[in-house]
TILO-361474 format. One record per residue (C-alpha): residue in one letter; x, y, z; residue number from 1. Coordinates in steps of 0.25 Angstrom, whole numbers, plus 5000, padded with zeros to 4 digits. Layout:
<sites>
<site rest="a" x="X" y="Y" z="Z" nr="NUM"/>
...
</sites>
This chain:
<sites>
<site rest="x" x="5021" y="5073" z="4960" nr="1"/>
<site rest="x" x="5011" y="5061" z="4963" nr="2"/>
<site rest="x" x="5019" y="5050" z="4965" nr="3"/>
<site rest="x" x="5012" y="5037" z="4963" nr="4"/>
<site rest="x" x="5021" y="5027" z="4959" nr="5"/>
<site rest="x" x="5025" y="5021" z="4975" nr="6"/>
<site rest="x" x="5025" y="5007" z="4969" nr="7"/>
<site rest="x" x="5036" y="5011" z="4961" nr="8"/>
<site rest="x" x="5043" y="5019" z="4974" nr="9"/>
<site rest="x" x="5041" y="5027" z="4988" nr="10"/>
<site rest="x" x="5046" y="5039" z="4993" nr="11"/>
<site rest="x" x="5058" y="5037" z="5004" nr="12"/>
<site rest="x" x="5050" y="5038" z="5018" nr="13"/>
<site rest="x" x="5055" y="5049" z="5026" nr="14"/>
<site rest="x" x="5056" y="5039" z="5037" nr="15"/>
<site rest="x" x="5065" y="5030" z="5029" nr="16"/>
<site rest="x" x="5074" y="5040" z="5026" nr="17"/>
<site rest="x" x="5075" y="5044" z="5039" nr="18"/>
<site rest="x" x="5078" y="5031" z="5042" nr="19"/>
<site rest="x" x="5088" y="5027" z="5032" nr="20"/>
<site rest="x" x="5096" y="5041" z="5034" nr="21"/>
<site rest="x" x="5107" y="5037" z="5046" nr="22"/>
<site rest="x" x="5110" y="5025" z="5036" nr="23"/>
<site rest="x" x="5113" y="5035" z="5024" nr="24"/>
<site rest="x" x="5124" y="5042" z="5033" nr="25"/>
<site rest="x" x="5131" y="5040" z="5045" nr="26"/>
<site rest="x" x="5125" y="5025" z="5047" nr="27"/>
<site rest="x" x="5131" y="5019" z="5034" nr="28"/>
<site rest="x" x="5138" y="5006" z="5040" nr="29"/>
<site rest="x" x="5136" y="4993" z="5030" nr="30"/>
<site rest="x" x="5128" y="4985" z="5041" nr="31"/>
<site rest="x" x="5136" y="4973" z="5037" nr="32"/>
<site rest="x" x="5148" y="4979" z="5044" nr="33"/>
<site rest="x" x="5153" y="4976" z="5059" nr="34"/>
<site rest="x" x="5156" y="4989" z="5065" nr="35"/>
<site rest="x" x="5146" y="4998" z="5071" nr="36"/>
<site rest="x" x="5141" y="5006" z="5056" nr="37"/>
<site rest="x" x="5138" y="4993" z="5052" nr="38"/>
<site rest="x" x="5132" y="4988" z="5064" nr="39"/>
<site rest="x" x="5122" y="5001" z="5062" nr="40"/>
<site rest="x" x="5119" y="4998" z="5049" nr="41"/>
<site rest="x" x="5116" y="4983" z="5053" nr="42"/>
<site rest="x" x="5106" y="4987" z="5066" nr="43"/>
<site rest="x" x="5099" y="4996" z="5054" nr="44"/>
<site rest="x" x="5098" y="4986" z="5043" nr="45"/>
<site rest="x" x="5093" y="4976" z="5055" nr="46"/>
<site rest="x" x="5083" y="4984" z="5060" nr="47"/>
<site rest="x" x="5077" y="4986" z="5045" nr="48"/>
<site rest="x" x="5078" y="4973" z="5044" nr="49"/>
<site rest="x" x="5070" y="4970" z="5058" nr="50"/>
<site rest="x" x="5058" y="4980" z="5051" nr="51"/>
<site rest="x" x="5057" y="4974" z="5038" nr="52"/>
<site rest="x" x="5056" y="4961" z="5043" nr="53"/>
<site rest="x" x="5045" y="4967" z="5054" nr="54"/>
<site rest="x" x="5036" y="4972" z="5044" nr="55"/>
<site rest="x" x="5035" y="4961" z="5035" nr="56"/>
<site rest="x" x="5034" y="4951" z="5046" nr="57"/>
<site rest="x" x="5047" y="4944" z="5044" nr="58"/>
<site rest="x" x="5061" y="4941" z="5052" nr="59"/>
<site rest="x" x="5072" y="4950" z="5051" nr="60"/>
<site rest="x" x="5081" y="4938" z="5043" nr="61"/>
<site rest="x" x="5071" y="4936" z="5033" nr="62"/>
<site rest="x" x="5071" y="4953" z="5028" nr="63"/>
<site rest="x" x="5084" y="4953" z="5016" nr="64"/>
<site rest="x" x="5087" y="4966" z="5012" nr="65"/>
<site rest="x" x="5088" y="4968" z="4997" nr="66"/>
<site rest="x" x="5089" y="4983" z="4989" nr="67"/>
<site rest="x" x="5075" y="4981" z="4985" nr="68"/>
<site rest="x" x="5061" y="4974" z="4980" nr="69"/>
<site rest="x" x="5070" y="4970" z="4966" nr="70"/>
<site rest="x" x="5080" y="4962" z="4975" nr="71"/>
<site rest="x" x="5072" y="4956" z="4986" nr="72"/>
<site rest="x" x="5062" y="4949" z="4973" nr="73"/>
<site rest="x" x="5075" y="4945" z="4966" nr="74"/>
<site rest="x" x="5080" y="4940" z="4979" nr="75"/>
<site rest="x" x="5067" y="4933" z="4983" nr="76"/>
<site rest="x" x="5066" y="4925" z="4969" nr="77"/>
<site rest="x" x="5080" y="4923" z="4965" nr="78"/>
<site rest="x" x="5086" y="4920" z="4979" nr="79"/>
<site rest="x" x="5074" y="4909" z="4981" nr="80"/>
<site rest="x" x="5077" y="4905" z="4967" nr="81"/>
<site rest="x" x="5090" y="4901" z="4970" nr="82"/>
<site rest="x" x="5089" y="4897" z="4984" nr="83"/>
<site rest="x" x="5079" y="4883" z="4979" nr="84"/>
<site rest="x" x="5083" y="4882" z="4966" nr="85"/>
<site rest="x" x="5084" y="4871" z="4957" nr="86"/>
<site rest="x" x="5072" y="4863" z="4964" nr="87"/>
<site rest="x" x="5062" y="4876" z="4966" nr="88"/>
<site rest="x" x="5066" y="4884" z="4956" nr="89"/>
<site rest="x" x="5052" y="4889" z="4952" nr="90"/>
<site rest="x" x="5048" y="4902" z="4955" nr="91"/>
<site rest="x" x="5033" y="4907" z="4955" nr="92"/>
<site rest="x" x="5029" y="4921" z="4953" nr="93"/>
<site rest="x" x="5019" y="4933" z="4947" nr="94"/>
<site rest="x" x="5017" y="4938" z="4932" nr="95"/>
<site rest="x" x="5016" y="4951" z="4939" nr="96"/>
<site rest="x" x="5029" y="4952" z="4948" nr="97"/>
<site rest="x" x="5037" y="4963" z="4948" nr="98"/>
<site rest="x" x="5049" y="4961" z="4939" nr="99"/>
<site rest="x" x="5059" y="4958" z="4951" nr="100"/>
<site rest="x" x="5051" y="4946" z="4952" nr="101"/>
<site rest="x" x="5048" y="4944" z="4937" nr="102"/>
<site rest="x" x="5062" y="4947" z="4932" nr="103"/>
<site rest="x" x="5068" y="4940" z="4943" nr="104"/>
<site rest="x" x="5061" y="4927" z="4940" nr="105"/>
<site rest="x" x="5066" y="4928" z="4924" nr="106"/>
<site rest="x" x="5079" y="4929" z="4930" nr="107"/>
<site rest="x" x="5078" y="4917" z="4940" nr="108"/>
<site rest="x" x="5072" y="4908" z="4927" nr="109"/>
<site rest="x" x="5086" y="4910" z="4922" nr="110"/>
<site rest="x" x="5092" y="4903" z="4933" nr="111"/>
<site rest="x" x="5082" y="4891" z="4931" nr="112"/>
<site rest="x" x="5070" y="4897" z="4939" nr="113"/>
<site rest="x" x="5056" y="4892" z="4935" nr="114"/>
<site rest="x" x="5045" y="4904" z="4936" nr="115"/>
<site rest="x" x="5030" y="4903" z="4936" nr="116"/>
<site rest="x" x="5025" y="4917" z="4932" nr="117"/>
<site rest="x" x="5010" y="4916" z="4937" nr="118"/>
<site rest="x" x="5000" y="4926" z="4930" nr="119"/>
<site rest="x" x="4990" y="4936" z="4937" nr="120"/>
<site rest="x" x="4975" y="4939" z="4936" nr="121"/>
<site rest="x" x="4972" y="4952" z="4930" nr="122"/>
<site rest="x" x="4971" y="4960" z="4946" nr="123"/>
<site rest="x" x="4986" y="4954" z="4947" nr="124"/>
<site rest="x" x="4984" y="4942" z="4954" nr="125"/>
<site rest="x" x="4990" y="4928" z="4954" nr="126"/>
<site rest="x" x="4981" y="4916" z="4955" nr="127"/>
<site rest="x" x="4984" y="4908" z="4967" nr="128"/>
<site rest="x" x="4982" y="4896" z="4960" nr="129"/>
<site rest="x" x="4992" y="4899" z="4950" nr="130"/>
<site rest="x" x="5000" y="4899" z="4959" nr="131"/>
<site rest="x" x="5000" y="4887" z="4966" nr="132"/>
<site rest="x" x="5000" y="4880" z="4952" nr="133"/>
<site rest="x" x="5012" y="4886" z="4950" nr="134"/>
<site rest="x" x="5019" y="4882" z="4962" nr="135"/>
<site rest="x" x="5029" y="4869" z="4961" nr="136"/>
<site rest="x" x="5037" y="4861" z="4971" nr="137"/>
<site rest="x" x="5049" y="4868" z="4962" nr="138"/>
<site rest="x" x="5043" y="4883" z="4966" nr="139"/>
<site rest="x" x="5053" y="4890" z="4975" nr="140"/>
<site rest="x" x="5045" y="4905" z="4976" nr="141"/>
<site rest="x" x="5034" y="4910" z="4973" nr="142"/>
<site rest="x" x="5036" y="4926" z="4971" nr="143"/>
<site rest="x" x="5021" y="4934" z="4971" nr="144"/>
<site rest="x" x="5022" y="4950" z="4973" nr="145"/>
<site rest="x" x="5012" y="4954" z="4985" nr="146"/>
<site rest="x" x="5009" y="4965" z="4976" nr="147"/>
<site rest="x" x="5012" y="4970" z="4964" nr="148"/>
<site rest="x" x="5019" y="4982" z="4960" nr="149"/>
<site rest="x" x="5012" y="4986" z="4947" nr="150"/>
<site rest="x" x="4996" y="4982" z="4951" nr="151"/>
<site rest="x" x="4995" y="4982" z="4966" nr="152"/>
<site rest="x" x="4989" y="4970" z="4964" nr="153"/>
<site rest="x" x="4992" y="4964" z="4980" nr="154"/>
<site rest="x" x="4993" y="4948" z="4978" nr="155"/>
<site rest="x" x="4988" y="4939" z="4989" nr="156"/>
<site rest="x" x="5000" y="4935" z="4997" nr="157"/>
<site rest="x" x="4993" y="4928" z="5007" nr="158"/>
<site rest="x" x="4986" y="4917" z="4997" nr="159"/>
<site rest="x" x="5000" y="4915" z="4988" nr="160"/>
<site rest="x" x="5008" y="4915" z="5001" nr="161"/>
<site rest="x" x="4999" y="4903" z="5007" nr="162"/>
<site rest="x" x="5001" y="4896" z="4992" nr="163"/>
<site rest="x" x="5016" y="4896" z="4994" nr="164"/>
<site rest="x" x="5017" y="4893" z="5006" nr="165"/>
<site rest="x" x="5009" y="4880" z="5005" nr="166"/>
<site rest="x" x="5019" y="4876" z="4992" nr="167"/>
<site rest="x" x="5030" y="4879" z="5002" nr="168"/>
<site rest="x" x="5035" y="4890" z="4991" nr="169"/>
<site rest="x" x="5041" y="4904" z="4997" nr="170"/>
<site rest="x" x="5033" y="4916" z="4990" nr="171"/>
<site rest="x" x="5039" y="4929" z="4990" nr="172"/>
<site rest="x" x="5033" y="4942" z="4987" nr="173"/>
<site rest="x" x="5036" y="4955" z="4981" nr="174"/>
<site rest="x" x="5032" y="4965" z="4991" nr="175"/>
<site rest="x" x="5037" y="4976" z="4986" nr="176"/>
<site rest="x" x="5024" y="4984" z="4985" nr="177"/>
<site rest="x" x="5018" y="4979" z="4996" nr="178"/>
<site rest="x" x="5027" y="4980" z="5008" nr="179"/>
<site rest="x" x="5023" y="4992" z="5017" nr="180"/>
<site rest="x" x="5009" y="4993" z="5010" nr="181"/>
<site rest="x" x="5003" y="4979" z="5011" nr="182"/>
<site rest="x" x="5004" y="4969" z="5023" nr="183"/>
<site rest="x" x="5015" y="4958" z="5021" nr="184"/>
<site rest="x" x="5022" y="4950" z="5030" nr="185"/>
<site rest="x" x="5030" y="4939" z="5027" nr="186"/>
<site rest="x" x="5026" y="4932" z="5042" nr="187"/>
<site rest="x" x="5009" y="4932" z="5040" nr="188"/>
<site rest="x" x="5012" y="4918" z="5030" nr="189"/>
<site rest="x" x="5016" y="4929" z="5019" nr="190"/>
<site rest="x" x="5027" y="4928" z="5009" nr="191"/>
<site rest="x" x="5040" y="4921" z="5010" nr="192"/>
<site rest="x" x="5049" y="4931" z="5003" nr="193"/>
<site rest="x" x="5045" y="4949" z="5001" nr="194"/>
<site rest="x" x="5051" y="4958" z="4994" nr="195"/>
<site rest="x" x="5052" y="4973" z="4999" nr="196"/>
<site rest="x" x="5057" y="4986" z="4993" nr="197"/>
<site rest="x" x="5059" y="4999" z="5001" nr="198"/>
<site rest="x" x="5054" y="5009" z="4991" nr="199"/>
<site rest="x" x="5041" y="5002" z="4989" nr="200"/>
<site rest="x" x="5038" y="5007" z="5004" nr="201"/>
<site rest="x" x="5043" y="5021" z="5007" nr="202"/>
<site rest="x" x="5059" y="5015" z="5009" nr="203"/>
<site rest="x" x="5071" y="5019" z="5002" nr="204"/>
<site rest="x" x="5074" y="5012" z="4988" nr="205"/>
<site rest="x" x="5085" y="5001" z="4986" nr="206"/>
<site rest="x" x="5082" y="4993" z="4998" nr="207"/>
<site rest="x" x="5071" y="4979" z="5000" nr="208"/>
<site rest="x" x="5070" y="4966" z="5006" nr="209"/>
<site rest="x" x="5067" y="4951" z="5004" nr="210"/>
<site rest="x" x="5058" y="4946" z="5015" nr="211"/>
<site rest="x" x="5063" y="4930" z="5016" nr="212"/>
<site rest="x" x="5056" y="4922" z="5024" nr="213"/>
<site rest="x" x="5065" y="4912" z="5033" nr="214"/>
<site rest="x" x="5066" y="4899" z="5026" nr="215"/>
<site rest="x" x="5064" y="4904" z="5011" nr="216"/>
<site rest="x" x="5077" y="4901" z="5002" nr="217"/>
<site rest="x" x="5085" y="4912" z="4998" nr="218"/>
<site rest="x" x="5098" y="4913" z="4990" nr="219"/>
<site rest="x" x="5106" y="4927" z="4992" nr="220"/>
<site rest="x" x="5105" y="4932" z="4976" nr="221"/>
<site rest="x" x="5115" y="4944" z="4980" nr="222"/>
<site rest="x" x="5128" y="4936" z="4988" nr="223"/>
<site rest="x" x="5140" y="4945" z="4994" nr="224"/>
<site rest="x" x="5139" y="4951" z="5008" nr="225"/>
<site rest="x" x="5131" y="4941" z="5015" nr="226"/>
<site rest="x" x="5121" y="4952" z="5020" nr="227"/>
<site rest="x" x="5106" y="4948" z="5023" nr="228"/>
<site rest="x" x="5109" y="4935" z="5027" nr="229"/>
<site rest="x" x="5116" y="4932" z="5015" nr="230"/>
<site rest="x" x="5104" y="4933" z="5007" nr="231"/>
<site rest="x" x="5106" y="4949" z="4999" nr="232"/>
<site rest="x" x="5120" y="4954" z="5000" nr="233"/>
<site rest="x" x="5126" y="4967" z="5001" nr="234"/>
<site rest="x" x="5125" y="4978" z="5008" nr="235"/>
<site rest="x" x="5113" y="4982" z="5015" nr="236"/>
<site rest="x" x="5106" y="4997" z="5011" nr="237"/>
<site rest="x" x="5104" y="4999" z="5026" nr="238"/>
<site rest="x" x="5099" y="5012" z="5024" nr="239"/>
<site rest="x" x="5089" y="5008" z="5015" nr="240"/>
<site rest="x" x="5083" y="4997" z="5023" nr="241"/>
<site rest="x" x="5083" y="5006" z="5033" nr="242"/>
<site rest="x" x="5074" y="5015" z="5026" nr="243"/>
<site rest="x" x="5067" y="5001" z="5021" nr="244"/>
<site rest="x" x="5063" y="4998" z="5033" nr="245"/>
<site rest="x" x="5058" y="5011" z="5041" nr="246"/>
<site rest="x" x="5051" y="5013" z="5026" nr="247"/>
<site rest="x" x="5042" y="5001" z="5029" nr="248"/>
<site rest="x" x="5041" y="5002" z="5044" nr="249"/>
<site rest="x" x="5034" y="5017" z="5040" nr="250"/>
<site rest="x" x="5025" y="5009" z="5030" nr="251"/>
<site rest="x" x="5021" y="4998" z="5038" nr="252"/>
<site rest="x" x="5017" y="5009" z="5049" nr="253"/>
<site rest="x" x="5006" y="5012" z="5039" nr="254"/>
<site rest="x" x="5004" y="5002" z="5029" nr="255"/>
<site rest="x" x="4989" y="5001" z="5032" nr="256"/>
<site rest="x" x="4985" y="5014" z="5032" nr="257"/>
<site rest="x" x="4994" y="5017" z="5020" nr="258"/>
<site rest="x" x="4988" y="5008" z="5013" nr="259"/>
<site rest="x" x="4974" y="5010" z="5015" nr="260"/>
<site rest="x" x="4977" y="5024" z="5011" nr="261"/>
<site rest="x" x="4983" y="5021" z="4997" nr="262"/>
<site rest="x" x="4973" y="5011" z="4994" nr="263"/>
<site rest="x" x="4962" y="5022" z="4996" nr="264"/>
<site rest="x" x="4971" y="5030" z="4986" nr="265"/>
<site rest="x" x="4974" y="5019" z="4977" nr="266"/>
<site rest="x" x="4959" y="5019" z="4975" nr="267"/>
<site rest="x" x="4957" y="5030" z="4973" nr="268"/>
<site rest="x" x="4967" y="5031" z="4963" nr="269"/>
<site rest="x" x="4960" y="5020" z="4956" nr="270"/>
<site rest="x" x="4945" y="5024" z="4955" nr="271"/>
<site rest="x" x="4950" y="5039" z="4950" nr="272"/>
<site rest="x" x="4957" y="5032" z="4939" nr="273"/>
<site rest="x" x="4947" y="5022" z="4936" nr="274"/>
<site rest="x" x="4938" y="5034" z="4935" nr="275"/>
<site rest="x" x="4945" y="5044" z="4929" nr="276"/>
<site rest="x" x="4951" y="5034" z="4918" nr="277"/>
<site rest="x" x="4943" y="5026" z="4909" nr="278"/>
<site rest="x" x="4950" y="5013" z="4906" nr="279"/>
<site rest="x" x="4959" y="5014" z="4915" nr="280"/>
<site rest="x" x="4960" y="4999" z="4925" nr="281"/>
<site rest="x" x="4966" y="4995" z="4937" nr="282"/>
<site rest="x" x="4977" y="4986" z="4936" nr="283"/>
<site rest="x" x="4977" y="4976" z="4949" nr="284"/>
<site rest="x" x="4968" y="4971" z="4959" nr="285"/>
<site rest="x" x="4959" y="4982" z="4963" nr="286"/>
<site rest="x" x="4960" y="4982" z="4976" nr="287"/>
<site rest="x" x="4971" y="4971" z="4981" nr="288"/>
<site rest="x" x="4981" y="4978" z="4977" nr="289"/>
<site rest="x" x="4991" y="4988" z="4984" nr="290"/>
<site rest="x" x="4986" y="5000" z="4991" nr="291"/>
<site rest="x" x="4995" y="5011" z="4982" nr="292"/>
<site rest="x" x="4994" y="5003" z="4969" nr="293"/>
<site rest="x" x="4986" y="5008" z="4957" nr="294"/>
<site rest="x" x="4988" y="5002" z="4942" nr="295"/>
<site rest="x" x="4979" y="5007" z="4931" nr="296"/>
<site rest="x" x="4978" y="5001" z="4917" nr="297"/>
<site rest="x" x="4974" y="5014" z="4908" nr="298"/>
<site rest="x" x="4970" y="5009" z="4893" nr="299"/>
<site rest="x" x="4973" y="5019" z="4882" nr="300"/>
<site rest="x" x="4987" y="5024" z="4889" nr="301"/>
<site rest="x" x="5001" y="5021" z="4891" nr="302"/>
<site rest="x" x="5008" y="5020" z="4904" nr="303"/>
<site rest="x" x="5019" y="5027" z="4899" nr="304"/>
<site rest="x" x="5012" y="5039" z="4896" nr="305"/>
<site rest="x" x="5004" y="5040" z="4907" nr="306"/>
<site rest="x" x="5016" y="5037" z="4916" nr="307"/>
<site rest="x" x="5023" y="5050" z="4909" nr="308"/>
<site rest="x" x="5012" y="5060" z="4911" nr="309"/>
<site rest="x" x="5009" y="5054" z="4924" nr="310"/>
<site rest="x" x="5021" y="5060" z="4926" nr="311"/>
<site rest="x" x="5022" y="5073" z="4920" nr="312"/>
<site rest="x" x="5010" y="5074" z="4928" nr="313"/>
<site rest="x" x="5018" y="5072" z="4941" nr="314"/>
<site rest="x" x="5012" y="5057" z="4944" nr="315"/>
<site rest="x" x="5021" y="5046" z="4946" nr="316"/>
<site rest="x" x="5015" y="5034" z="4942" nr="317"/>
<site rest="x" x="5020" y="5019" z="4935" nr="318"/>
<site rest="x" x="5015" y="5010" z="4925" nr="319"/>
<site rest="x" x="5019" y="4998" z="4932" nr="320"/>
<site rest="x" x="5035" y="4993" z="4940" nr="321"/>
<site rest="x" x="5045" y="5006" z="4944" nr="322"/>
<site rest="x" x="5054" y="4994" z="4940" nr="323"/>
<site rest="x" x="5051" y="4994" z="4926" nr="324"/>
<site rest="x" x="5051" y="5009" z="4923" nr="325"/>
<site rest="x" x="5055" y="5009" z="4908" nr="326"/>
<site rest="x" x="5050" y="4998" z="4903" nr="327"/>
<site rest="x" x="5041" y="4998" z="4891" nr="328"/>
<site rest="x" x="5034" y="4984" z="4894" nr="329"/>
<site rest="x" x="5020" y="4982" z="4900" nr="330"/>
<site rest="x" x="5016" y="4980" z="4913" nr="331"/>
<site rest="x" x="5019" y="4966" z="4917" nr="332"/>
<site rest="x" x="5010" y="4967" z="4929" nr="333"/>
<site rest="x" x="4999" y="4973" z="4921" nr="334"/>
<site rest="x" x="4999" y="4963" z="4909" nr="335"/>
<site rest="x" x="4999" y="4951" z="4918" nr="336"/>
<site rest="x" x="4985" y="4955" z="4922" nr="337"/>
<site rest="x" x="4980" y="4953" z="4909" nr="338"/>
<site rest="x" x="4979" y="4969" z="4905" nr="339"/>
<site rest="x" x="4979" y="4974" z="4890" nr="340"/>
<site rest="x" x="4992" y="4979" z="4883" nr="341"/>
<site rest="x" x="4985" y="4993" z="4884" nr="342"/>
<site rest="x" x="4982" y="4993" z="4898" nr="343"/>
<site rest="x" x="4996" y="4987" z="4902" nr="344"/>
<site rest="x" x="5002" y="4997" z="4895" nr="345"/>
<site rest="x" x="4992" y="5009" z="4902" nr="346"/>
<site rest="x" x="4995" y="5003" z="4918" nr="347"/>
<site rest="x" x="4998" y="5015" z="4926" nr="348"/>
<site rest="x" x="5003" y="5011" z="4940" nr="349"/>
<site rest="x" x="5001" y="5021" z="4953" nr="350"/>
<site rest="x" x="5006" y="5020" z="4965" nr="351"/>
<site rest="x" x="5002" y="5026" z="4980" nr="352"/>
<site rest="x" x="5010" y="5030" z="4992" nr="353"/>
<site rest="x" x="5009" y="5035" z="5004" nr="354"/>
<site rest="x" x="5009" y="5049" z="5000" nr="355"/>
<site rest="x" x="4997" y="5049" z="4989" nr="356"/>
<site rest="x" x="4985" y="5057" z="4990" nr="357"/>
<site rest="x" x="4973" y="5056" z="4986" nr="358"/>
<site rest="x" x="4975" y="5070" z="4978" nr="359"/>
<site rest="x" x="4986" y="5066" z="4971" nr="360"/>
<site rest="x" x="4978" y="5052" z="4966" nr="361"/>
<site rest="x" x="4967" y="5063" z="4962" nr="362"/>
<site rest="x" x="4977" y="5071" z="4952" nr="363"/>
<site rest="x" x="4983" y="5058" z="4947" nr="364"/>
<site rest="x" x="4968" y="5051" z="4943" nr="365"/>
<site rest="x" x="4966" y="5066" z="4935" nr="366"/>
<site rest="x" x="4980" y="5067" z="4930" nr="367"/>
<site rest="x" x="4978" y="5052" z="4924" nr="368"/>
<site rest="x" x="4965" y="5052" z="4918" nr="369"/>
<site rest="x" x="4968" y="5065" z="4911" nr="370"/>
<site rest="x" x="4981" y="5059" z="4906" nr="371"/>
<site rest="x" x="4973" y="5047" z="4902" nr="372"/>
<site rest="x" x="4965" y="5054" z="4894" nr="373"/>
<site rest="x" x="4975" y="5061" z="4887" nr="374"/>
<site rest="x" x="4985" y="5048" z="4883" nr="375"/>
<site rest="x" x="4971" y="5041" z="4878" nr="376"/>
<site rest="x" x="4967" y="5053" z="4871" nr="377"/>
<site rest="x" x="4981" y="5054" z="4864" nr="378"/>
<site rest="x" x="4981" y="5040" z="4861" nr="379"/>
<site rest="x" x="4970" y="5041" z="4853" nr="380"/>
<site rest="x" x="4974" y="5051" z="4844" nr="381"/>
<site rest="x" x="4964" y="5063" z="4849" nr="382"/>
<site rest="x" x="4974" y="5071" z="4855" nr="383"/>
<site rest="x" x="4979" y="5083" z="4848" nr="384"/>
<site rest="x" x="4994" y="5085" z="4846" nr="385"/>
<site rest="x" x="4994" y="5098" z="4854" nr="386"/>
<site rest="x" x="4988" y="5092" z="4865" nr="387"/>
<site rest="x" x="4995" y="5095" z="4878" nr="388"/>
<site rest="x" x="5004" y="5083" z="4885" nr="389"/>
<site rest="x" x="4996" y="5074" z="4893" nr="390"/>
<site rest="x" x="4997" y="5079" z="4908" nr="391"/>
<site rest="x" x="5003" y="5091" z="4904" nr="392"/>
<site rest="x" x="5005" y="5098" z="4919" nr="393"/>
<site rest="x" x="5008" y="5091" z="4933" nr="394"/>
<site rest="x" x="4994" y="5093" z="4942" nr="395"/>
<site rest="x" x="4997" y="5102" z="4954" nr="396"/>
<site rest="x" x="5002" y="5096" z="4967" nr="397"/>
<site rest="x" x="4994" y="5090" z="4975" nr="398"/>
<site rest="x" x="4996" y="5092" z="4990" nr="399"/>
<site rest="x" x="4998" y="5082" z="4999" nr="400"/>
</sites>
């Protein structure tokens, strides 16, 4: 199997297994408890907690642990909502959000919220401009993603940040993609809230943070235990946080060289395919945009079918969100930068990790022009009725 879907989830790290083990048997006290099990578990969770907050320049008190990327934007959005509401109940946010922020905001415009939805250029950019116009003494949040799941496209943090921060508006960012690869700290004049989520970065799945700088309103959207300060109850997954945070201390210990690595892949990736495949387009800034992304517009095809012969073919790939895995509807993330119906509905999404080759990039630039061809030709009519299924076979292994 090639796996090249990591945007969507990353294998467990050996080491964050190892590390999350004595929590999964014998050191099982809920950290919330008194007696010396529950003291165990508390020293764990605080020391994950002390290492998050390390790596994303941060203190200890501002790191909420949340069961994901999902509840730490809810979290973000709603519990500022709620927290300045009813004189700053606007919110300002991205056509190309991931739905935990999109959906989130529809939800929030029920309870009276008012949401500027700002548009992007056709790499995937906002127009800082746009932005300050949008923003109102009545503007509580601004919510930009660092970069997006879909395209790669990575959004310049540094320019947004100083255009809130002069309005004396909090920004949060999604961060899910990007924490572990991409250098983000919420000390260097950064962001005020960030959203994280294990599995993005070689962790276990269920478990994430909110990244809340000191001073920012927040009001608790889940209430009952009074654990994180009071701001998320229930109890803590300590094993998974555990695991959180070794996970990210191993991805941090080699983010740079990581990342050049991909990005020499990643390009790879996207010359073979440009080559091989004609009307095929990248979707997203070319080069500002994350080291293991690649998104392809391929006219003359359907996602759907190439995503099915991909796989008979033993490459996993996406057309866009893990999160929406069954929906029918277009790429909201590709129609906001202006694409045709057709290529929306051909945008193939491939994503890198750490344990990619070049080899397997070379099988997969084959597999997909020939299938290509095949779809295209089928289309048209040209094919014969007989004609063997596209992608018949699985290529040999390729050895790592």
């Amino acid at each position: 199997m090639i796996y090249l879907d990591h945007a969507a989830t990353t294998p467990l790290h050996p080491e964050a297994r190892r590390a999350m083990e004595p929590f999964l048997a014998g050191e099982y006290g809920n950290p919330s408890s008194l007696h010396a099990a529950g003291q165990e578990a508390r020293r764990a969770l605080d020391e994950a907690r002390d290492g998050i907050a390390a790596a994303l320049g941060a203190r200890a008190e501002e790191v909420i642990f949340t069961s994901g990327g999902t509840e730490a934007n809810n979290l973000a959005l709603t519990g500022v909502f709620l927290a300045e509401r009813p004189g700053r109940p606007h919110l300002v946010t991205v056509a190309t959000e991931h739905h935990a922020i999109l959906d989130t905001c529809r939800f929030l415009e029920t309870l009276g919220a008012e949401i500027t939805l700002l548009p992007v250029d056709s790499d995937g950019f906002v127009d800082p401009d746009d932005l300050r116009r949008a923003l109102t003494p009545r503007t509580a949040l601004v919510s930009v993603m660092h970069a997006n799941n879909e395209i790669g496209t990575v959004a310049p943090l540094a320019e947004i940040s100083a255009i809130t921060r002069a309005a004396g508006v909090p920004l949060h960012t999604d961060a899910v993609q990007t924490v572990g690869s991409l250098p983000l700290r919420l000390a260097d004049n950064g962001p005020d809230l960030i959203s994280l989520s294990a599995h993005k970065f070689y962790g276990p799945k269920g478990v994430g943070a909110l990244i809340v700088r000191r001073g920012v309103r927040l009001r608790p959207v889940l209430h009952g235990g009074g654990q994180e300060r009071g701001r998320r109850a229930g109890t803590e997954n300590v094993a998974g946080l555990v695991g959180m945070a070794r996970a990210l201390e191993l991805a941090l210990a080699d983010r740079e060289g990581e990342a050049t690595r991909q990005a020499a892949l990643r390009d790879r990736l996207i010359r073979g395919v440009l080559a091989a495949v004609p009307g095929a387009m990248l979707n997203g800034h070319p080069t500002r945009r994350l080291p293991n992304n690649v998104n392809l517009a391929i006219a003359g095809v359907e996602a759907e079918m190439l995503l099915l012969n991909l796989d008979l073919a033993g490459i996993c790939a996406s057309a866009g969100s893990a999160c929406a895995a069954g929906s029918l509807e277009p790429s909201h993330v590709v129609m906001a930068l202006g694409r045709s119906p057709e290529l929306v509905s051909g945008s193939l999404r491939l994503s890198l990790g750490r344990s990619t080759t070049a080899e397997e990039l070379d099988v997969v630039i084959e597999q997909l022009a020939g299938l290509v061809h095949r779809l295209r030709r089928r289309a048209g009519g040209s094919a014969r009725a007989d004609a063997p299924s596209p992608v018949a076979r699985r290529p040999s292994p390729v050895s790592k």
